[in-house]
C-alpha positions in Angstrom: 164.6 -92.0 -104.8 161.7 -92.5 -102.5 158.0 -92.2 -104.1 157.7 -89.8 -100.9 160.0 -87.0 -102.0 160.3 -84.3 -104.3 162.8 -84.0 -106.6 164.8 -81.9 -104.5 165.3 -84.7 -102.1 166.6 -88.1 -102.3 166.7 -90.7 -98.9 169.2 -92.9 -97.8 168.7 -95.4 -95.5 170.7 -98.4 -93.6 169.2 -101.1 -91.5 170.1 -102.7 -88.2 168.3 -106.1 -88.6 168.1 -108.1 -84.9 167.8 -111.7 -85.8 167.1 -114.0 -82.6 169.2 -117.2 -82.9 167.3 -120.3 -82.9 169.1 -122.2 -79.7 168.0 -124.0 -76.8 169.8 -122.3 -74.7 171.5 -118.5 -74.4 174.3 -116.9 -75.0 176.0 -117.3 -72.3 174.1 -119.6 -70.0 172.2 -122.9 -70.3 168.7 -120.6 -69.9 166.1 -122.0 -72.4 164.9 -119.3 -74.5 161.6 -120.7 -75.3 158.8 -118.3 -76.1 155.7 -117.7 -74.4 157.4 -118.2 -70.8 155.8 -116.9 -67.7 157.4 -113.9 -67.3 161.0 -113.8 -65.2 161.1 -117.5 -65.1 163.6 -118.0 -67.6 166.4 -116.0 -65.9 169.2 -117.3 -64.7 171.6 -115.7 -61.7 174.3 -114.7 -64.6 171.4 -112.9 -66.5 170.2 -111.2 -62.7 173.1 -109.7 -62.6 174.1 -111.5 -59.2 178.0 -111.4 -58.3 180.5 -113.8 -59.1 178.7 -115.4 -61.7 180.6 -115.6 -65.7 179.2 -116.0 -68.6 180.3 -119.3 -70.6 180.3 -118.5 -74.6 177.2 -121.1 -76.9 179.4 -122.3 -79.2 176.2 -122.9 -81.5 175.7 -119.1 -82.2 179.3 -118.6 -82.8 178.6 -121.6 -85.7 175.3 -120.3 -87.1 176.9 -116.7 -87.4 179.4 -118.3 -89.8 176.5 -119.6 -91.7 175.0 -116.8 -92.0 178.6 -115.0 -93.1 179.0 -117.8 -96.0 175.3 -117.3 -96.9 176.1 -113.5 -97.8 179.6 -114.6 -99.6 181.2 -112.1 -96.2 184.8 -111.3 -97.5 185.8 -111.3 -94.2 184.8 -114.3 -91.6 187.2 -113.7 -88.7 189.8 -115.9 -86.9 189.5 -114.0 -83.8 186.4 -112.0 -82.4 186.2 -110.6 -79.4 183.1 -109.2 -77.2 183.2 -105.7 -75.3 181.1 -104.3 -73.3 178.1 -101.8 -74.0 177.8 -99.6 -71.3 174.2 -98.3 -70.6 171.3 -98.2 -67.6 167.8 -99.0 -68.3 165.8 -101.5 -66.1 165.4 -104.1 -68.4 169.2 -104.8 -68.7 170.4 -105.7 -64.7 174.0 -105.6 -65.8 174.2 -102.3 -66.6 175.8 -103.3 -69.9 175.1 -105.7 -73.1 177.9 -107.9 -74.2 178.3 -107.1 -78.2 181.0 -107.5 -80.8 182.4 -103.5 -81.6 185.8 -103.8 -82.6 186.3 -107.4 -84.1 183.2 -108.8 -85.1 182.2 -112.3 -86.4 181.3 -111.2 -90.4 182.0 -108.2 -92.6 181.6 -107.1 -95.8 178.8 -109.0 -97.5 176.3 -108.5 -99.8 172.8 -108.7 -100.7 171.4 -108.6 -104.2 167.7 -107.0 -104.2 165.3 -105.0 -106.8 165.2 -101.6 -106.9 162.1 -99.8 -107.6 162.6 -99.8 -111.3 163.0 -103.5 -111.2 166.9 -103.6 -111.8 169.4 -105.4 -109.7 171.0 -103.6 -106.8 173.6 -104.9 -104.4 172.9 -103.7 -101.2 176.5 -104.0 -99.2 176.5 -105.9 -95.5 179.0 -104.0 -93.3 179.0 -106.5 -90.2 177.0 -108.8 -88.5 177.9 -109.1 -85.1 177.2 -111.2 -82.0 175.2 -109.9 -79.2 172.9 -110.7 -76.3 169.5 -109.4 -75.9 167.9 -107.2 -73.5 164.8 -107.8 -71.6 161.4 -106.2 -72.2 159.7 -103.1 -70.5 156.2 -103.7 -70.4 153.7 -100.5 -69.7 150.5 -101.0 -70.5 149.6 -103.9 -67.6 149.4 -101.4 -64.7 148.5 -97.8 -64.5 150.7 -96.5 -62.1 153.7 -98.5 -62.7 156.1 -100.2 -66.2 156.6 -103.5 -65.5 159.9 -105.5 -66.3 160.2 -109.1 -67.8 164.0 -110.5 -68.2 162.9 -113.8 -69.9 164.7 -112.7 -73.1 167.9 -111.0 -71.2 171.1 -112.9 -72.9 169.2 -114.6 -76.1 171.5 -114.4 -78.6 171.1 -112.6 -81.5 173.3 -111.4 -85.0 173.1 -107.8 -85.6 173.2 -107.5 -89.6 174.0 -104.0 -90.7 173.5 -102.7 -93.9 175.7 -100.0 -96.0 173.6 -96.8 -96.1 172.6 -98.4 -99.8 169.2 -98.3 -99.7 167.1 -95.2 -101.3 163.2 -95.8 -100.3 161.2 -97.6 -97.8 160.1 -100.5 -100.5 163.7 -101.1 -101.4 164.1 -101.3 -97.2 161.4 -103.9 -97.4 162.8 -105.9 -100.1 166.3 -105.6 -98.6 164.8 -106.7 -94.6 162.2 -109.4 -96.8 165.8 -110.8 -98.3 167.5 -111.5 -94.9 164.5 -112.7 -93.4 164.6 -115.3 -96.0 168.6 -116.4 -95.6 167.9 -116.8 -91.7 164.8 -118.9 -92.4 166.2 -121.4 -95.0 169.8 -121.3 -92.9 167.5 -122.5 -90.5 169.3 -119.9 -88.1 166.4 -118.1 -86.5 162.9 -119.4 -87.0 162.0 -115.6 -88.1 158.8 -114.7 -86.2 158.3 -111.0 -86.1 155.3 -110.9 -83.9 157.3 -112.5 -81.8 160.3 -110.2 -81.9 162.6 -112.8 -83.3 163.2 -110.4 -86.4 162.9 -106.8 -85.7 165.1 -103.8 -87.4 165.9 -100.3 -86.5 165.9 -97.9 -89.8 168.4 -95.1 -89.9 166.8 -93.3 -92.4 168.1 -89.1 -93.8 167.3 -87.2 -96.6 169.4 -84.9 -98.5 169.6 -82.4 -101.9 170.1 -84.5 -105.0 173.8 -84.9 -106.2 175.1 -84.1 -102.5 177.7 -86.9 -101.7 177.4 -85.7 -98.3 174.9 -87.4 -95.9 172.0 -85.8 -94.1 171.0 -85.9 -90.6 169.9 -89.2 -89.3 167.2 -90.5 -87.5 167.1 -93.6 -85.9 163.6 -96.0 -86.3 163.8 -98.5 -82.8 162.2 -102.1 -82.9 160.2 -102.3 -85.9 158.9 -106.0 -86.3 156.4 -105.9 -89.1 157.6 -105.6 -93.1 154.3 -103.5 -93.5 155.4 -101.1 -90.9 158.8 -101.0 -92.3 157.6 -98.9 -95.1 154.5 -97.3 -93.5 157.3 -95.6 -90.6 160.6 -94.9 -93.2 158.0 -92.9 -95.1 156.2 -91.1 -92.6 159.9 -90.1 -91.1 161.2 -88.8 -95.0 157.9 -86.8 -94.8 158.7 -85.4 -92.0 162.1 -84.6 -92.5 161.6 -83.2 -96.0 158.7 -80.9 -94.4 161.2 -79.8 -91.9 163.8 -78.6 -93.9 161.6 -76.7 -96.5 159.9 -75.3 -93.3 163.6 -73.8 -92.7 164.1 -76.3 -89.8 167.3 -78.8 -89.2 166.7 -82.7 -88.5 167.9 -83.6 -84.9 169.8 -86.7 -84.4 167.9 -88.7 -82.0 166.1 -92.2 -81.7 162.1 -91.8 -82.7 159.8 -94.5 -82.4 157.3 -95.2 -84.8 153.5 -95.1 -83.8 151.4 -97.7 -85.7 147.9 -96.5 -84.0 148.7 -92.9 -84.6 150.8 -93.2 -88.0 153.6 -91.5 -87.2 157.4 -90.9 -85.7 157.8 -89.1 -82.4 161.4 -88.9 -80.6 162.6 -91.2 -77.4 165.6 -90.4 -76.8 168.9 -88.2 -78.1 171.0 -90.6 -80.3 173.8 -92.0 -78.4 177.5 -92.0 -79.9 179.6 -95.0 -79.3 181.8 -92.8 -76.9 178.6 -92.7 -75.2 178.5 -96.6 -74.8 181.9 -96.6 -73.1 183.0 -99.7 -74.5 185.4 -101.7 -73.4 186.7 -105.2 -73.8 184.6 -107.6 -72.2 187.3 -109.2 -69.0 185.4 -112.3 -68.9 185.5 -113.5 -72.2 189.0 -114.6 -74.0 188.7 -114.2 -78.0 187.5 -116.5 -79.8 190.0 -118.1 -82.2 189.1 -120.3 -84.9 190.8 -121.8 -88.3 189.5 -122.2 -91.5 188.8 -125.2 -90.9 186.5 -124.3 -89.2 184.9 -121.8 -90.9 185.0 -125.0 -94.1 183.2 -126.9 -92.1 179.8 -125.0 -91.7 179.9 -124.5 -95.8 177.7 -128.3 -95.4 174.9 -126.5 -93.8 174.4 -123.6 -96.7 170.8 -124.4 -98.4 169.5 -124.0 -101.9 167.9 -120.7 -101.6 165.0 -119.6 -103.2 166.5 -118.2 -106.2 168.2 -121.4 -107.3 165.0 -123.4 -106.7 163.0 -121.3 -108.6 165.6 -121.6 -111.7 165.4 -125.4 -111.0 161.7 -125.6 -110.4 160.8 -124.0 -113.7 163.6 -125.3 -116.0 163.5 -129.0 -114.6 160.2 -129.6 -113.4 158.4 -127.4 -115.6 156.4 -125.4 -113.3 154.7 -122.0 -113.9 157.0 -119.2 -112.8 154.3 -117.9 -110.6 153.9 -121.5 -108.4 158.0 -122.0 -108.4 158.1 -118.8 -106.8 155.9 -119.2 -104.1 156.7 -122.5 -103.4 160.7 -121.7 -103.1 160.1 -118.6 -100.6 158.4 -120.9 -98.0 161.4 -123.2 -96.9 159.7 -126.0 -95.0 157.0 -126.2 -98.4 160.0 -126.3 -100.6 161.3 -129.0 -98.5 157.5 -131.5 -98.6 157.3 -130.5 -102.2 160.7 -131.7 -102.9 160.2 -134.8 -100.7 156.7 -135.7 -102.5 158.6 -134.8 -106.0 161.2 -137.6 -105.3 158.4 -140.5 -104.8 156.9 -139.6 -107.9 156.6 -141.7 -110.8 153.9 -141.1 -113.1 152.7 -138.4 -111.9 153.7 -134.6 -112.9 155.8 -132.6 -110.9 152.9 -130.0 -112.2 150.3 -131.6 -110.6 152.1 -132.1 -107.3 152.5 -128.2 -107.5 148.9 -127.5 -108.4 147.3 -129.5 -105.3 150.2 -128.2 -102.8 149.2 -124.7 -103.9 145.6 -125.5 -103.4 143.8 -128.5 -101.7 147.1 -129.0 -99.6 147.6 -125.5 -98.4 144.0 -125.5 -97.9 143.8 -128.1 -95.2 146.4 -127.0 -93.4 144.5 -123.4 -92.9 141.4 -125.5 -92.1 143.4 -127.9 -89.4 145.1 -124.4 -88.4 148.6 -126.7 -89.2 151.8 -125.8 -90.0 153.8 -127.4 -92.9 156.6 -129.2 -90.8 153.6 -130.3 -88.2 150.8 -131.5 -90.8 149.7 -134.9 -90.6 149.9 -136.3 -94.1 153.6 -137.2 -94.6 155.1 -136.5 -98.4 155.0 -140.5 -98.9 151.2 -140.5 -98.5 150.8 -137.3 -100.7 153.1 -138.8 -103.2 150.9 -142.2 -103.2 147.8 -140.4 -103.6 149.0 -138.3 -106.7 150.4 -141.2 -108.6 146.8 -142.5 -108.1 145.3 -139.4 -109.4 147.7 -139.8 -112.2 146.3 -143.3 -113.0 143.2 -142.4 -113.1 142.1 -144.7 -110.1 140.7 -141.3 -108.7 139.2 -138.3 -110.0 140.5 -134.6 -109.0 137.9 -134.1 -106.8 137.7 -137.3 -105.2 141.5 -136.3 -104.8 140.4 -133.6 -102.0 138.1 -136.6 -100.1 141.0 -138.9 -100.1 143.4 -136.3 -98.7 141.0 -135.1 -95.9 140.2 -139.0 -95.1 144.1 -139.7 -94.8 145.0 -136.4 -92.4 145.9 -137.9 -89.1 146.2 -141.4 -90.2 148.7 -143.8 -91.2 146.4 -145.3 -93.9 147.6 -145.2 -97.3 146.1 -143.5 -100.5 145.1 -146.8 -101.9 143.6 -148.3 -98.2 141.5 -145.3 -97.8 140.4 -145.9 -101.7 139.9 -149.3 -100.9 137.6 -148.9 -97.9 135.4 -146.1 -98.4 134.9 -146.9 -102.4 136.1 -144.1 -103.8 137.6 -145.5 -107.4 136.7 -143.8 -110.0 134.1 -145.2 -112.4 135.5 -145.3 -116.2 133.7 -149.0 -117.0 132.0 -147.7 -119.9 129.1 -150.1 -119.8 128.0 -148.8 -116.0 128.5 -145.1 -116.8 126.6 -145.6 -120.0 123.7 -147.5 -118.1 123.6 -144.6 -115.3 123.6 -142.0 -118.2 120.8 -143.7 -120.0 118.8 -143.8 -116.7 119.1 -140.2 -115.8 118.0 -139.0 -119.1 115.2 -141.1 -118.8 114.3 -139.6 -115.4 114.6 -136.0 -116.3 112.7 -135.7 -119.9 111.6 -132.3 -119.4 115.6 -131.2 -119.0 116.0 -133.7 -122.1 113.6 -131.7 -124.3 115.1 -128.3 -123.1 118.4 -129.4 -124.4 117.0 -130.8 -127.7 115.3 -127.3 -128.3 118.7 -125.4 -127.9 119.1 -124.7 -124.0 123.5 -126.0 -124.1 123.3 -125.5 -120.3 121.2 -128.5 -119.7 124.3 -130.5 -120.4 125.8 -129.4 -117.2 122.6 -130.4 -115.7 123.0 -134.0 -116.7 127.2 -134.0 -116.1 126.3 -133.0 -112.5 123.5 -135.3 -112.3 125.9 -138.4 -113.4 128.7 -137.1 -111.0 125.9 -136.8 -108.1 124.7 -140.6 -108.8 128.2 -141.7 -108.7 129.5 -139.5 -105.8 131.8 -137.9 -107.9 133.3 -140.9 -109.0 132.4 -141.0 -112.5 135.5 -140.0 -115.0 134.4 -137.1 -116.2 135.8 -136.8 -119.7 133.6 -140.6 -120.2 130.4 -138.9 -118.9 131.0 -136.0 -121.2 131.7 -138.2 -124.6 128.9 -140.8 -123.3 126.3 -137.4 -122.8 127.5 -136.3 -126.4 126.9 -139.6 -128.3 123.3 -140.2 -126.4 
């Protein structure tokens, strides 16, 4: 049930999640498919739709679909798939038609486990995810007089993963769209960039009375690429629909898009049949036929996913539920975590967790950095925790080191070395410095003595400033206690 209806109504909705393959080259030519091209300069004459030219199938996307098809445990990884053609006319596609898989797709029938709204365990069933090349993009908000066309993406290859009409709200939708997102990613199949359209979704979302086994009206939701407007335009369209039925209306089947300025659905175009499509084999293309084998072979390639790492981050590491989880959902942090955790010695698996989470992740935002691209390699990181761990270094001398070793190939222990950053814990000096500063600050000494505990901060601070926050702090506080 959707926190949108009343209880007269309960949604169903299936998703049609586009995922871009993460290849060099496309479908079925040696394009690059690099982002961020100049527009129509990544077209080749197959994708122009010039005569005489054939396609020539990417073996890569036939192997990362398999991936994906093991990832989901897909009862149904097929021998033979062919491609047919999908018939249709709109600028942005020169061939007239988009070369899909209808009748004999790569993977069917998997699943997807995801939380409902009452926090329970639903399986949310996969019926197909099928090979397919992209269209290009319309553009129409560079000239005022005229839509302007840009084929660079014509024949990238994508997977189209279709749900089972299983879902019944627009958070379970998110949860379900949040869940793929995250197979792709780790598969390493799709790099998962939705601002970039690698990972969009349609919705197909229809309401109808409660206890009715049969399905209501459907609308179709086109291109959404952001999880946030997942839910934002599944609820605005049940809102709509319920509102249109009470009102004595019926829901048209058509294609809507959803309006993120204005908040709400409006239609595009009728919704096409597949008789509409006119799909036919493709004549180019011979099936493709494959053994299991095969199919074995690309079980090497399957991750850890985030739920196993969690269970082994907080049973064998020992880290808070709340860090495991955030640290398994990001697959290349997972992967410098678990590179850092294997250099380890002393130090805790805890603590590697704790300065990831915070100075780590913090220096990358300041550096604007990625994970896979930041300059401190898991070696160094592991070098400078193990001399936390000794004590060599204080936590917050930690941070300086860090900073001082981004971009380098010094080691924890160089940069220690040069700019003087061990910790003090002689207890002689620290209890010469502590003497000194109490000396120098009797009126702060007095205030103490008459009762006023937050003059012992003073003179902890006072003792780290001397010593540049080198002093070991747990000394200065025992040596401040005793004097």
């Amino acid at each position: 049930m959707s926190n949108q209806n009343t209880t007269q109504w309960e949604t169903v909705i299936g998703l049609e999640i586009h995922t871009q393959l993460k290849t060099k080259s496309k479908l079925f030519a040696g394009t690059n498919t690099a982002y961020g091209g100049e527009p129509n300069t990544q077209v080749s004459l197959l994708e122009a739709a010039m005569p005489g030219t054939l396609p020539v199938f990417n073996e890569k996307v036939l192997r990362y679909a398999i991936r994906f098809g093991l990832a989901v445990g897909a009862k149904v990884i097929a021998k033979e798939s062919t491609f047919d053609r999908k018939n249709y006319f709109y600028p942005d596609s020169p061939k007239a038609y988009q070369i899909t898989q209808l009748n004999h797709p790569i993977v069917e029938h998997g699943e997807l486990v995801i939380q409902d709204d009452k926090g329970n365990d639903k399986t949310i069933r996969i019926n197909r995810a099928h090979i397919e090349e992209d269209a290009g993009k319309s553009i129409h908000d560079k000239y005022t007089q005229y839509s302007a066309i840009d084929l660079n993406r014509c024949g990238t290859p994508l997977i189209e993963i279709v749900s089972e009409p299983d879902l019944s709200s627009a958070k379970e939708a998110v949860r379900y769209m949040r869940g793929i997102h995250t197979i792709v990613t780790h598969l390493g199949i799709c790099d998962g960039n939705l601002q970039e359209g690698s990972f969009r979704c349609d919705a197909n979302v229809s309401i109808r009375p409660v206890g009715q086994k049969e399905l209501g009206t459907r609308t179709e939701l086109k291109n959404i690429n952001s999880f946030r407007f997942v839910e934002k335009a599944i609820n605005i369209e049940i809102k709509r629909q319920i509102k249109l039925l009470e009102s004595g209306g019926t829901v048209t089947q058509e294609t809507r898009l959803y309006d993120a300025d204005k908040n709400e659905t409006r239609p595009m175009r009728s919704k096409e049949e597949a008789n509409d499509y006119r799909y036919f084999p493709d004549p180019d293309l011979l099936p493709v036929v494959i053994d299991q084998a095969y199919i074995d072979n690309e079980k090497q390639f399957i991750p850890e996913f985030p739920a196993q790492k969690i269970i082994r981050y907080t049973q064998d590491l020992k880290l808070k539920p709340d860090d495991a989880t955030t640290i398994a959902h990001d697959k290349e942090l997972s992967e410098y975590f678990d590179a850092a955790v294997k250099q380890l010695g002393k130090a805790k698996p805890k603590v590697a967790a704790n300065m990831i989470l915070g100075e780590f992740s913090a220096l990358l935002n300041a550096n604007d950095a990625k994970v896979e691209d930041n300059n401190i390699s898991p070696e160094q990181f592991a070098e400078l925790l193990e001399a936390l761990a000794a004590g060599t270094i204080s936590h917050k001398i930690a941070k300086v080191v860090m900073e001082k070793i981004w971009g380098t190939d010094s080691t924890a222990a160089q940069i220690i070395d040069k700019e003087g950053l061990a910790q003090v814990s002689d207890t002689g000096e620290l209890e010469t410095i502590v003497k000194e500063i109490i000396k120098n600050n009797p009126s702060q000494f007095e205030a103490y003595k008459g009762g006023d505990m937050k003059m012992f901060n003073y003179f902890v601070g006072q003792v780290m400033k001397q010593t540049r926050g080198r002093a070991n702090p747990a000394q200065v506080k025992t040596l401040l206690e005793e004097l």
